[in-house]
C-alpha atoms as one frame of an Amber mdcrd trajectory, in Angstrom:
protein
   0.000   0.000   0.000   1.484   3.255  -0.969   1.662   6.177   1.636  -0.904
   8.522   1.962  -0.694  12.033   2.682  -4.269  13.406   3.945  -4.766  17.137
   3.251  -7.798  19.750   3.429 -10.146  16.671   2.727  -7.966  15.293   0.105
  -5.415  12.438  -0.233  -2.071  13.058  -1.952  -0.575   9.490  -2.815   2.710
   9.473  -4.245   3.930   6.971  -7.109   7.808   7.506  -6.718   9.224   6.058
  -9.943  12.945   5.118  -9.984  14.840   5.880 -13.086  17.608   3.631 -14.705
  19.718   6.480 -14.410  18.744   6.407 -10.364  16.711   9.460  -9.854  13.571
   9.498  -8.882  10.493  10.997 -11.033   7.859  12.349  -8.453   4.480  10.677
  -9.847   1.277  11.138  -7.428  -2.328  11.493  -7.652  -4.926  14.044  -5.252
  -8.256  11.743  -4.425 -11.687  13.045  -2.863 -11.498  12.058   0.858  -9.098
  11.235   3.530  -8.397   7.627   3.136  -8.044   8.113  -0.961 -11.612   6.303
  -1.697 -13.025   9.494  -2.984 -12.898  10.507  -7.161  -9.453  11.380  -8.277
  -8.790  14.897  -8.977  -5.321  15.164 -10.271  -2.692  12.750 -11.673   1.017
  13.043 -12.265   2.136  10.682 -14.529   5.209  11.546 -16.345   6.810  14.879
 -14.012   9.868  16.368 -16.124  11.625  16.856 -12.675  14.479  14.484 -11.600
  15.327  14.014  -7.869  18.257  12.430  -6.512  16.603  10.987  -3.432  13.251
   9.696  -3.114  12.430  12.044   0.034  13.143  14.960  -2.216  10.704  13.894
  -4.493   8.046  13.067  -2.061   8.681  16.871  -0.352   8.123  18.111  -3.728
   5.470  16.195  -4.168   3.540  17.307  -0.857   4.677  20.919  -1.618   3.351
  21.375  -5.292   0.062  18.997  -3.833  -0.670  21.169  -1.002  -0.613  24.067
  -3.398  -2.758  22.743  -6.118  -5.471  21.868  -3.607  -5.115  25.246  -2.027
  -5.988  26.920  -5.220  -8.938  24.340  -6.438 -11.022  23.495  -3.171 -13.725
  20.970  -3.754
């Protein structure tokens, strides 16, 4: 089960992909609700960004999230 990240209603999930090169691509999706059951909102598939560690990409992940639901409230 991937980590979720509750927020204003909203669950951030994040879908850390690991590169050959051994970055890390910061993939996530915002659900409706809590727990991540709700309708999904927004999806990150394929982020240009490149992080070295996967905690960078998760804090940049939470950061741009937070953001984005911040400025589109269900």
């Amino acid at each position: 089960m991937s980590q979720i990240f509750p927020y204003k209603g909203n669950a951030v999930i994040p879908e850390i992909k690991k590169l050959d090169n051994g970055k890390f691509m910061a993939c996530f999706v915002i659900h409706e609700g809590k727990d991540g059951s709700g309708k999904l909102r927004y999806q990150r598939k394929a982020p240009t960004n490149e992080f070295d560690t996967e905690d960078e990409a998760i804090a940049y992940i939470l950061d741009f999230s937070g953001d984005w639901i911040d400025e589109n409230p269900m």
